[in-house]
C-alpha positions in Angstrom: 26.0 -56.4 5.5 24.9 -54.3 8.2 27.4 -53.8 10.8 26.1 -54.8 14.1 27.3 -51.5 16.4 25.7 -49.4 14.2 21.9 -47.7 14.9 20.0 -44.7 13.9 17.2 -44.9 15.7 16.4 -46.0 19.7 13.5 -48.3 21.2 13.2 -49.0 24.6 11.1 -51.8 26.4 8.0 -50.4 26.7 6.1 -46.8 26.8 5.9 -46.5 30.6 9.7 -46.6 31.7 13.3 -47.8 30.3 16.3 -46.2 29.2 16.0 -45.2 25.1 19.0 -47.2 23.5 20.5 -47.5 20.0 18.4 -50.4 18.3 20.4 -52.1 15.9 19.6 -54.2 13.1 20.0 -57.5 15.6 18.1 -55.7 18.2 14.9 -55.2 15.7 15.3 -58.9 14.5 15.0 -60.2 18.1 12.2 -57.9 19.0 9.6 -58.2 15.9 10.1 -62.4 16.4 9.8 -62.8 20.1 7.1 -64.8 21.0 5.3 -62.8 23.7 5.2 -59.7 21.1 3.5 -61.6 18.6 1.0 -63.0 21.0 0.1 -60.2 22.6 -0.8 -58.4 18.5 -2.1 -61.6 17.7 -4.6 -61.4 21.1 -5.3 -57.7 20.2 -6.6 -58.2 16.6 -8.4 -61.7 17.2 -10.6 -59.9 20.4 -11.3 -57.1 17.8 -12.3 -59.4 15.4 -14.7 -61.2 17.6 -16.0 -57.8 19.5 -16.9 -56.2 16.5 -18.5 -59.2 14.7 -20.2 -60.7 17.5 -18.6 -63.9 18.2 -18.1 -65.4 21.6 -16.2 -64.7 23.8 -15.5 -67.6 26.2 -12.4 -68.5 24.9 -10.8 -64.6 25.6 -12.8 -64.6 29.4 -10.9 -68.2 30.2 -7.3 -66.7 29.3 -5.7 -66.8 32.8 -3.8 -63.4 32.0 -7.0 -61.7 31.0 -8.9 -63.3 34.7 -5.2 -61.9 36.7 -5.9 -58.5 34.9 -9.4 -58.6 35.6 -8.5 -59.5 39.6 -6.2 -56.3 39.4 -8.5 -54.2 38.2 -11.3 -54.9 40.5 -9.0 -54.4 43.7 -7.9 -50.6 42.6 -8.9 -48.2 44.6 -11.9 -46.1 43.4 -11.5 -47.5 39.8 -12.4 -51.0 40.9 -16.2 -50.2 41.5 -16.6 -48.7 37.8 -14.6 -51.6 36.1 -17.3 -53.8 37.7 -19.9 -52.1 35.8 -18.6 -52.8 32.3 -19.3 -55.0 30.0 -17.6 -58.5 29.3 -16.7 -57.1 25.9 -15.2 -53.4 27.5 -13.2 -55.2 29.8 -11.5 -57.7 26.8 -11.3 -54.5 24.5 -9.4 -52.3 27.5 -7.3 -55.3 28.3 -6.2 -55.9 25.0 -5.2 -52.1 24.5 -2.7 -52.6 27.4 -1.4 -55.3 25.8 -0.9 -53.3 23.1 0.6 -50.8 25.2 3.3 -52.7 27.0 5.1 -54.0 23.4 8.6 -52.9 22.5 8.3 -49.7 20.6 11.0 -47.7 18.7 11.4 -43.8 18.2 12.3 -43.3 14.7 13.1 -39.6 14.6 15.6 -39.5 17.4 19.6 -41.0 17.1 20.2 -40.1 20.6 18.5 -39.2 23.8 20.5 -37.5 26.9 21.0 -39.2 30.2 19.0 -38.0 33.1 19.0 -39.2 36.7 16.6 -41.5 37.7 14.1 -39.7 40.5 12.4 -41.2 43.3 8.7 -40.5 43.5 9.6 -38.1 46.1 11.7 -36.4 43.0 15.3 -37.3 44.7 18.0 -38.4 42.3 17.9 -42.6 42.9 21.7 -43.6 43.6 23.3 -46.8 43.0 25.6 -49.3 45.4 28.2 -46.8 45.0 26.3 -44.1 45.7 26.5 -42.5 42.3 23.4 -40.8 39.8 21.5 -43.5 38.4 21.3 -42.2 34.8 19.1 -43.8 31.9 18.0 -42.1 28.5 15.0 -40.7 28.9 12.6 -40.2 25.6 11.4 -36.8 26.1 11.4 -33.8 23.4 13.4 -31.7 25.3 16.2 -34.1 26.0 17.0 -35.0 22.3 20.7 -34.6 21.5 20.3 -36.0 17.8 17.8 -36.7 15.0 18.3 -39.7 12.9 16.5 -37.7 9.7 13.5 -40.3 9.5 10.5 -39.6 10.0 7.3 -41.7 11.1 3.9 -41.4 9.5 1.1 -43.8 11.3 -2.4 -44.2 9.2 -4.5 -46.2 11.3 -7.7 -47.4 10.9 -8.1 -47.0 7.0 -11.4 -47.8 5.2 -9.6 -50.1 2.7 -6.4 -52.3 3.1 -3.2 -51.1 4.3 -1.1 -52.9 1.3 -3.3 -50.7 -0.8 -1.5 -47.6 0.4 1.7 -49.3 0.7 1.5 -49.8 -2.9 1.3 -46.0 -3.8 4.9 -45.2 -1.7 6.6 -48.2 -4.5 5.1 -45.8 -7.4 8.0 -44.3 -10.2 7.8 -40.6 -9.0 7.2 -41.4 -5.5 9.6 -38.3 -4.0 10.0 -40.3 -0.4 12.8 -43.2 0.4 10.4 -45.9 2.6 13.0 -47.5 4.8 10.1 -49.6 6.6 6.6 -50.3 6.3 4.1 -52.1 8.3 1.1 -53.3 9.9 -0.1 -51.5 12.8 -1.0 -53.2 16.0 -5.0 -53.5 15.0 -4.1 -55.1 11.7 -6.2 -52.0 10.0 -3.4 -49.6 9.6 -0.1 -48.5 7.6 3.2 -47.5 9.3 5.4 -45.9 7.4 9.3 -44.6 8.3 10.5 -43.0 5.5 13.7 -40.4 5.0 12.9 -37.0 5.3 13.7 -34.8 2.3 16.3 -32.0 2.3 14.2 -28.5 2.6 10.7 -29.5 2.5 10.1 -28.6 6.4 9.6 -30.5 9.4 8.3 -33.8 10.8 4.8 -32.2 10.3 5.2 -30.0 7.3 7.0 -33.4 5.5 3.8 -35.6 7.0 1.0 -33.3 5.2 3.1 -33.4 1.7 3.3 -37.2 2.1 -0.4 -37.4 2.7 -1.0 -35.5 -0.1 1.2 -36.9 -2.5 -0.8 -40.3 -1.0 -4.1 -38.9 -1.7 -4.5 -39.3 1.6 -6.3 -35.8 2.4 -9.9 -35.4 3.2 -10.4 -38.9 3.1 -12.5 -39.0 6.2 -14.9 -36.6 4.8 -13.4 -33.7 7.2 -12.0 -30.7 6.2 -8.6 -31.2 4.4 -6.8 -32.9 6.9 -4.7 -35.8 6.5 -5.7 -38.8 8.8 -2.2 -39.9 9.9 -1.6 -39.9 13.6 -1.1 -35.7 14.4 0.6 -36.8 17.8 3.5 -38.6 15.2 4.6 -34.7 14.8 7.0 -34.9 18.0 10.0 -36.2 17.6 9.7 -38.0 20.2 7.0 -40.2 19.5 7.3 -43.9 20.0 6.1 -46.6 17.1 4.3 -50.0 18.9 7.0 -52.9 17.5 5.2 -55.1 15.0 5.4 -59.0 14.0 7.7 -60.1 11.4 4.7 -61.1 9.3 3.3 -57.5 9.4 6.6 -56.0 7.8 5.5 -55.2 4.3 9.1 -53.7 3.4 12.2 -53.0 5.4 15.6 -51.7 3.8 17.8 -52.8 6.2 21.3 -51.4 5.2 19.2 -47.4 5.1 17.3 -48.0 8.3 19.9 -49.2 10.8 22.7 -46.8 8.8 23.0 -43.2 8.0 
C-alpha cells in the first residue's frame, strides 16, 4: 500500500501561479476524478471534434461559461477589437485551449522546488499579517533542489491511436520502466512518465533513445527528429492532469515512491 506522506513528484493548481507541492498518491486520485477537470477535457475534445468535422455549433455558443469568456474578451483593452473579428469557430477553439490551460498539472522530473518570496507587481517581497516573507515553491529550472529520476515524454497529435504506441512500451525487451501512461488533453496523444535509466544521459538524450527504440523517429516525414514535445527537455516542465478514463497504466507503488 502506498503510504500517504510519501511523493516524488509536485503538481500545483494550474500553469499561471501556485506553490509546487508534493503530490501524493491521494492527491492524484482526487485530481484526475474531479468533476470540473473532466469537464473541461471533455469540452476541449468534443469542440475539436465538431470544429474539425463540421458540426454545429450552437450547443458550444449557448454554454454560459463560453458567452462570460467571450464578454471578457471583447472588453480587453486593444485585444477586444481583434477578438471581434474572428470566427465563431476561433473563438470556441481559443476558449477551449484555456480550458485546457487552467487544469491541474504535475511536474514529473522535479521532487522538490525551493521557496521564493512572493513579489508584488512592483517586485517588492508580499508580507503576511505578521509581517513576514510570503514564501511558495515556485516551478522554475533554476530553483530545483531535487529530481525525482522520472522523466516525461509527451507525443501529441499522432497519425494513428495513442494505445497503439502504448502497446510498444508493454513489449519483452522494452529497456524503460512506464510508471504512467495516458491520454493527452486532445484525446490524439500519448503521455508517457517513465524511470530514467542509469547512464544513458539526460531528460533529452533519454527522450531521443525512447523515440527510437518507439520507432518513433522521422515519422512526420522531417528529418530524423522524434515528434515528442522538445519543450518536455526541462525539467521543469509541467504535464496537463488527465481523466481517470484516459490513464492507460499507472504503477502506483513506483510513481508516488522512490
Amino acid at each position: 500500500m502506498v503510504m500517504e506522506a510519501n511523493f516524488r513528484f509536485v503538481y500545483q493548481d494550474n500553469m499561471y501561479w501556485g506553490s509546487c507541492e508534493g503530490c501524493t498518491a491521494s492527491v492524484f486520485s482526487t485530481l484526475v476524478r474531479n468533476g470540473v477537470v473532466n469537464w473541461k477535457i471533455g469540452m476541449r475534445r468534443a469542440v475539436r471534434q465538431a470544429v474539425s468535422t463540421g458540426q454545429p455549433l450552437d450547443t458550444f455558443t449557448r454554454n454560459s461559461d463560453f458567452q462570460k469568456w467571450c464578454i471578457k474578451q471583447e472588453n480587453r483593452p486593444r485585444a477586444g477589437e481583434k477578438f471581434g473579428q474572428l470566427t465563431t469557430a476561433a473563438k470556441l477553439l481559443q476558449w477551449v485551449d484555456e480550458l485546457k490551460s487552467s487544469l491541474p498539472d504535475f511536474v514529473f522530473a522535479v521532487n522538490e522546488f525551493g521557496l521564493v518570496p512572493r513579489l508584488d507587481k512592483d517586485g517588492n517581497t508580499r508580507l503576511d499579517k505578521n509581517g513576514q516573507p510570503m514564501m511558495y515553491r515556485r516551478r522554475k529550472q533554476s530553483n530545483i533542489v531535487h529530481l525525482s529520476a522520472l522523466f516525461m515524454s509527451d507525443y501529441d497529435h499522432l497519425p494513428f491511436p495513442p494505445q497503439e504506441l502504448f502497446e510498444k512500451t508493454q513489449r519483452k525487451g522494452y529497456p524503460w520502466k512506464t510508471r504512467l501512461a495516458h491520454l493527452t488533453s486532445s484525446g490524439e496523444g500519448l503521455r508517457l512518465v517513465s524511470e530514467c535509466i542509469i547512464g544513458a544521459g539526460n531528460i533529452a538524450d533519454q527522450q531521443y533513445l525512447q523515440a527510437r527504440e518507439l520507432q518513433m523517429l522521422d515519422v512526420t516525414g522531417t528529418t530524423g527528429k522524434h515528434v515528442c514535445d522538445n519543450s518536455c527537455v526541462n525539467a521543469d516542465k509541467l504535464s496537463f492532469c488527465p481523466r481517470l478514463e484516459d490513464i492507460l497504466f499507472i504503477d502506483e507503488n513506483k510513481l508516488f515512491n522512490f
